[in-house]
LOZA-318372 format. One record per residue (C-alpha): z, y negated, x; residue number from 1; residue in one letter. Coordinates in pm, whole numbers, plus 50000, padded with zeros to 5 digits. Layout:
// LOZA-318372
{padren {Z; Y; X}; NUM; a};
...
END
This chain:
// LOZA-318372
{padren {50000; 50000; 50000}; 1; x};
{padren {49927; 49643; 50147}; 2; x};
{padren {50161; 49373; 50211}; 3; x};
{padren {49989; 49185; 49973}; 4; x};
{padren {50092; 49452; 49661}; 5; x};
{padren {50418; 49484; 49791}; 6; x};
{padren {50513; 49083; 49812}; 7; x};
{padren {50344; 49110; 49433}; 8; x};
{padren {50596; 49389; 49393}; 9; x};
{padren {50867; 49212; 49492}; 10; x};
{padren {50810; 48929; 49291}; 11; x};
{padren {50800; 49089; 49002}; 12; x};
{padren {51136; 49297; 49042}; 13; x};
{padren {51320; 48980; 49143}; 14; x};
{padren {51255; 48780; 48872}; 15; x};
{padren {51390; 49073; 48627}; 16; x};
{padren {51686; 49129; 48826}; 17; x};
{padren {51692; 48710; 48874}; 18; x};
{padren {51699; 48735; 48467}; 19; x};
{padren {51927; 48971; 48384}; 20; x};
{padren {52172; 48784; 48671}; 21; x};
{padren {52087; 48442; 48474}; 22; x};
{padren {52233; 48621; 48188}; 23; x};
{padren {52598; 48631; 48343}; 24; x};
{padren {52596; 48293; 48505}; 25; x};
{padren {52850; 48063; 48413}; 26; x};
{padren {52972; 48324; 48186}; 27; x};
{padren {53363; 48509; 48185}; 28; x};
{padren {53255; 48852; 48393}; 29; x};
{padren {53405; 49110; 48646}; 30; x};
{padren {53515; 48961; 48989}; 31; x};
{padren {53628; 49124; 49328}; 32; x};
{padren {53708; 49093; 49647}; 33; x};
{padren {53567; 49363; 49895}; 34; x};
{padren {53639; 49196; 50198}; 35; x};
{padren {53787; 48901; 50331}; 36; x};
{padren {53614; 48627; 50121}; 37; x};
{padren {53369; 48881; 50025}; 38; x};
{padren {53330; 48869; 49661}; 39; x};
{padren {53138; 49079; 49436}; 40; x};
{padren {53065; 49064; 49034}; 41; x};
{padren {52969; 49285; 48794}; 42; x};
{padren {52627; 49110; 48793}; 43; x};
{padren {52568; 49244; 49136}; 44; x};
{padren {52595; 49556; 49088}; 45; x};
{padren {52375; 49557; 48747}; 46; x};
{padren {52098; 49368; 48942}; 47; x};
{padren {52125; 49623; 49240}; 48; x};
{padren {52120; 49932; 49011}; 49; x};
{padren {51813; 49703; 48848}; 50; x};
{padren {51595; 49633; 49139}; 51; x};
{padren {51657; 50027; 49289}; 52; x};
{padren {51509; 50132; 48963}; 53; x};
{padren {51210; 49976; 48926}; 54; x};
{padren {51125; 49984; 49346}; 55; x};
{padren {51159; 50355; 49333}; 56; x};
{padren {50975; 50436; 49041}; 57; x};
{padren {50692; 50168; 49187}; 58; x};
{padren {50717; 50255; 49539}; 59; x};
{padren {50884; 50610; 49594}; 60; x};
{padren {50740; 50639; 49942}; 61; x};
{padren {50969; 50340; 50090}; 62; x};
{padren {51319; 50331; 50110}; 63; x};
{padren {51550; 50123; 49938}; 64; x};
{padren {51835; 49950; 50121}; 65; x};
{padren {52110; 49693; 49930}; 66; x};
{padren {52388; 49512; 50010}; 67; x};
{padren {52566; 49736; 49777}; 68; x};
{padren {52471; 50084; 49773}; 69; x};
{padren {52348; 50082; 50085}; 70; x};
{padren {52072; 50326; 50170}; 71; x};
{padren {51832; 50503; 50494}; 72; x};
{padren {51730; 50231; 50729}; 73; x};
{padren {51510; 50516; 50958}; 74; x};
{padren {51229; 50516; 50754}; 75; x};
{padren {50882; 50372; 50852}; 76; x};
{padren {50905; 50095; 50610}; 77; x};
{padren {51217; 49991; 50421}; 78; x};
{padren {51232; 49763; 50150}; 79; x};
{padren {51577; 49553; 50166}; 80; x};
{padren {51752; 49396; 49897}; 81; x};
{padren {52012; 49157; 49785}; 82; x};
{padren {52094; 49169; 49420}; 83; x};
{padren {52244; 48863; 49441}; 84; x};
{padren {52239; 48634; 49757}; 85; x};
{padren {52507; 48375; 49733}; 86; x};
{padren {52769; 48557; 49547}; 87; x};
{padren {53070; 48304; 49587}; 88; x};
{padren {52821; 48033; 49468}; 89; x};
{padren {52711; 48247; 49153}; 90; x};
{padren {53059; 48322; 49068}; 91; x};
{padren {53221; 47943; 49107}; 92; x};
{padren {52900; 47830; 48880}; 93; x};
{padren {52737; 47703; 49168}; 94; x};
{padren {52351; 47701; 49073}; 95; x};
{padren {52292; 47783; 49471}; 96; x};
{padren {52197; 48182; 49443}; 97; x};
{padren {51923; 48437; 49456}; 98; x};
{padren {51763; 48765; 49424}; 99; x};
{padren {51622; 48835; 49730}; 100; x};
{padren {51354; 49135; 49788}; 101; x};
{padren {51159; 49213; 50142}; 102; x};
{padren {50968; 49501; 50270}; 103; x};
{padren {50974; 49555; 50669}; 104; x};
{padren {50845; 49784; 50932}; 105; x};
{padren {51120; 49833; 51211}; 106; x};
{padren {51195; 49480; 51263}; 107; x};
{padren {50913; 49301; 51105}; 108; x};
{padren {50934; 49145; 50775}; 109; x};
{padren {50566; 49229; 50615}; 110; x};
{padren {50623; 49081; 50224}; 111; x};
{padren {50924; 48939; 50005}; 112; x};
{padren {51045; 48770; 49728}; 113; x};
{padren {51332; 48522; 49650}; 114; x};
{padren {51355; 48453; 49332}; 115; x};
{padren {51659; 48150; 49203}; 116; x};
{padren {51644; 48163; 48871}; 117; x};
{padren {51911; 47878; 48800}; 118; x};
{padren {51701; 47661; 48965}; 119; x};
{padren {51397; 47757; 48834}; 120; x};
{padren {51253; 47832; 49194}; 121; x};
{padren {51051; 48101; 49309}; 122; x};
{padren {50910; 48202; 49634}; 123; x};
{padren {50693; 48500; 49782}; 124; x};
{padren {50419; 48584; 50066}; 125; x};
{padren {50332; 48845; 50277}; 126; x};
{padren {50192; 48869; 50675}; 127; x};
{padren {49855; 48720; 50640}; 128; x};
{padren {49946; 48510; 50384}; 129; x};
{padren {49994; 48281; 50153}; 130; x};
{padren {50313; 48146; 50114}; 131; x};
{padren {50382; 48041; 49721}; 132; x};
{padren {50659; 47831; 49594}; 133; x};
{padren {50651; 47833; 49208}; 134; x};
{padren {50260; 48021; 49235}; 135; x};
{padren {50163; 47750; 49438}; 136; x};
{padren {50075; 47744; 49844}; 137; x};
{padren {50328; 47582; 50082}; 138; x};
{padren {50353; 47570; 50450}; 139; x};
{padren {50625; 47482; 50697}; 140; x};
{padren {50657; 47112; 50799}; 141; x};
{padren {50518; 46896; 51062}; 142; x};
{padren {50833; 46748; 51221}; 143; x};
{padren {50831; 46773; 51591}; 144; x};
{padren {51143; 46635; 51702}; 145; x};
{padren {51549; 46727; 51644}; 146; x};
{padren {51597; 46364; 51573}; 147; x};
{padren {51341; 46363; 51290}; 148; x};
{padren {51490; 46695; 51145}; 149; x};
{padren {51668; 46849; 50875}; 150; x};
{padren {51812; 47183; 50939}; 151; x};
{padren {52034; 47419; 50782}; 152; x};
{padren {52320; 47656; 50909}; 153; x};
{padren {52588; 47895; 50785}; 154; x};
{padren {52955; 48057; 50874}; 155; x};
{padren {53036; 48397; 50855}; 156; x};
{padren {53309; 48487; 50652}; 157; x};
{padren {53522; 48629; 50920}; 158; x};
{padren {53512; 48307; 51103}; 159; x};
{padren {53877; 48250; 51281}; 160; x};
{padren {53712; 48306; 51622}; 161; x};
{padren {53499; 48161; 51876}; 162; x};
{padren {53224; 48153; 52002}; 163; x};
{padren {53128; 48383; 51684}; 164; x};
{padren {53208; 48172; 51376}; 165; x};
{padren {52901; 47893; 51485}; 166; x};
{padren {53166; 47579; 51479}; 167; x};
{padren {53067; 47426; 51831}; 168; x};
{padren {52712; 47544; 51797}; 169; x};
{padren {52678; 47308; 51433}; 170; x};
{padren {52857; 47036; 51612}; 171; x};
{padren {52630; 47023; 51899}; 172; x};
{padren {52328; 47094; 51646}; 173; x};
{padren {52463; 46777; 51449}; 174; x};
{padren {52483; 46516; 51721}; 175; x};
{padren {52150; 46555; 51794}; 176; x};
{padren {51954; 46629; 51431}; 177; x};
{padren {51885; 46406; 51140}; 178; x};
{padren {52106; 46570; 50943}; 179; x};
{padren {52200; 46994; 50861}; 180; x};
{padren {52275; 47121; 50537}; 181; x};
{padren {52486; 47414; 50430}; 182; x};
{padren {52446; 47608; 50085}; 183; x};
{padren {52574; 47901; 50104}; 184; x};
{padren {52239; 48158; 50059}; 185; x};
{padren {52084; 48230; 50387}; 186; x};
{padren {51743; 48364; 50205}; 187; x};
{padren {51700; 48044; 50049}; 188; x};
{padren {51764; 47911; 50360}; 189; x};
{padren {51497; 48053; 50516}; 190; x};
{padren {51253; 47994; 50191}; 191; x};
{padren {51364; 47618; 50243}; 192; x};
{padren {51190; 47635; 50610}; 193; x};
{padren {50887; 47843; 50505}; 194; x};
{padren {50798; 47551; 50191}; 195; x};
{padren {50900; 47233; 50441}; 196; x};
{padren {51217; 47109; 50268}; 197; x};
{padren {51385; 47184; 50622}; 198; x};
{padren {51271; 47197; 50958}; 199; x};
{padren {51497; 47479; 51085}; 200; x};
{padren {51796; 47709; 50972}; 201; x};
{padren {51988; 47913; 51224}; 202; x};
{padren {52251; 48169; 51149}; 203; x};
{padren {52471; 48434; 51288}; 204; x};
{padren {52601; 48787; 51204}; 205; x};
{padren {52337; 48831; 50845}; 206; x};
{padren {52256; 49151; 50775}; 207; x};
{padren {51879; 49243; 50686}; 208; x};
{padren {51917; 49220; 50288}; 209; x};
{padren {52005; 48866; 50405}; 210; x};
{padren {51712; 48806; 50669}; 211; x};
{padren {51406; 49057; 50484}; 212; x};
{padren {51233; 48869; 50199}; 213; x};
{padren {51285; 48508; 50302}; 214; x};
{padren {51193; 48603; 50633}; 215; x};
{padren {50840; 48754; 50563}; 216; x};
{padren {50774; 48416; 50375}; 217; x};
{padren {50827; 48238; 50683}; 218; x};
{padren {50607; 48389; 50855}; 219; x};
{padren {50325; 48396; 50562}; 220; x};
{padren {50415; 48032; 50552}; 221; x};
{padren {50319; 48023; 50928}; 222; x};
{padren {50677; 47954; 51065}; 223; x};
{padren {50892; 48103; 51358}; 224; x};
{padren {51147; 48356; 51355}; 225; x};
{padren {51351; 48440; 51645}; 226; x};
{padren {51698; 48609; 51775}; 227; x};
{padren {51935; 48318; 51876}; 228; x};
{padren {51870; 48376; 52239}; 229; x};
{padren {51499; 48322; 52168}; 230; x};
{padren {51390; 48716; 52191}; 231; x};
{padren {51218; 48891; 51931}; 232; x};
{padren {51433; 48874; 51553}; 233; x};
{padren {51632; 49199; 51504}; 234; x};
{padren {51757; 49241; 51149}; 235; x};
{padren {52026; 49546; 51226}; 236; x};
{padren {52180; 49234; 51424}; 237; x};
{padren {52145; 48888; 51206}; 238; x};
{padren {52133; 48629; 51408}; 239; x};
{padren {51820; 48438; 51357}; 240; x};
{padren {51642; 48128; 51403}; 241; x};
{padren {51382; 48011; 51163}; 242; x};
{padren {51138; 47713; 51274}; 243; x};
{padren {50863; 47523; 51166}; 244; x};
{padren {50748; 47663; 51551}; 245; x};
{padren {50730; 47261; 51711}; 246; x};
{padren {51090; 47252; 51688}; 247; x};
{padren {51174; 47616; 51819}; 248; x};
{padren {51223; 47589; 52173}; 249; x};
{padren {51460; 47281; 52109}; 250; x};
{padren {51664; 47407; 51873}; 251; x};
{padren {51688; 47774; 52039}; 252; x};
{padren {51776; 47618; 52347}; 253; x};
{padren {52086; 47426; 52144}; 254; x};
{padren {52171; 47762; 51972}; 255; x};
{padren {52084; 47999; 52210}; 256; x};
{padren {52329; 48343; 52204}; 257; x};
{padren {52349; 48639; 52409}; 258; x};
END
């Protein structure tokens, strides 16, 4: 199957699971902690079940990996998903949160799909591309400098440690950028880079449900992805860097990791 069927694939799963979340949202429902500030609803685990559904019955040949359920990552391609991406925003009422769906082969993202339905935004693309916001194209932006910029970041929930919880790195980022935002759902993050709202989002410690869809729009979007020390992105580790490409080598140098 080509990327382009499975981005079309994806988009189509995420906005049902994106709907039936929608349905919960700012609504009384089941809430849990799983971790330190690790929440999870019962709308989670309804879009999960969801999205495994209709991906296995569409594509039984890939496997199926979620932040809930888990699943095989050894398989040729895998199709990783996050039933809902931004789970503290989603239960506070925050309208920040997605469904995010991506297909990948080892380490490369080949198609996704982010859908936020709260927001009434959608994104997809595949390798080759197009990028689509909303069904139409869009393309990473033109900024060349980290004074001109606006970036994004995040902190990972076990964060009472250096150098791991990104503290110094956003302070250093922020004395020499325009300005950096931080929302709280790294695939709309990345789907921010790929359709030019920001220049460049780094992040630390994600895991590939995370990284997967809004990473292969990125690239479809022609946009750089890289591991914080400027090597090749690995999504069993999560730390990434996501450029327009002009400012990568600036802002990988003011990130960079081991």
């Amino acid at each position: 199957m080509t990327p382009e069927a499975l981005g079309q694939i994806a988009l189509a799963v995420a906005r049902e699971a994106g709907a039936l979340a929608l349905g919960g949202f700012r609504r009384q429902m089941a809430i849990r902690e799983k971790g330190t500030r690790d929440l999870i609803t019962e709308f989670d685990l309804a879009s999960e079940r969801l999205i495994r559904s209709r991906l296995t019955e569409l594509t039984p040949q890939i496997a199926v990996v979620g932040e809930e359920e888990g699943g095989e990552r050894d398989a040729e391609r895998v199709w990783y998903c996050d039933p809902i991406d931004g789970t503290t925003n989603y239960a506070h009422g925050h309208p920040i949160w997605c469904v995010s769906i991506g297909v990948a082969e080892g380490d490369l993202p080949i198609a996704g799909a982010v859908v936020a339905p709260a927001l009434g935004l959608e994104w997809s693309g595949h390798v080759g591309g197009p990028a689509l916001r909303n069904g139409e194209p869009c393309r990473v932006s033109t900024t060349t400098t980290l004074e001109q910029a606006l970036l994004a970041t995040g902190f990972p929930r076990e964060r009472e440690r250096e150098p791991d919880n990104n503290f110094a790195t956003f302070v250093g980022v922020k004395k020499r950028c325009q300005a950096v935002r931080r929302c709280g759902a790294a695939a709309m993050d990345l789907c921010f880079v790929a359709d030019g709202t920001y220049d460049g989002y780094w992040e630390r410690r994600l895991a590939p449900w995370d990284l997967a869809g809004g990473a292969a729009i990125v690239l479809a979007a022609g946009g750089q992805l890289s591991h914080l020390n400027g090597g090749p992105l690995r999504l069993a580790e999560g730390h990434v860097i996501a450029t327009n490409g002009a400012i990568h080598p600036a802002l990988a140098e003011l990130v960079r990791a081991p």
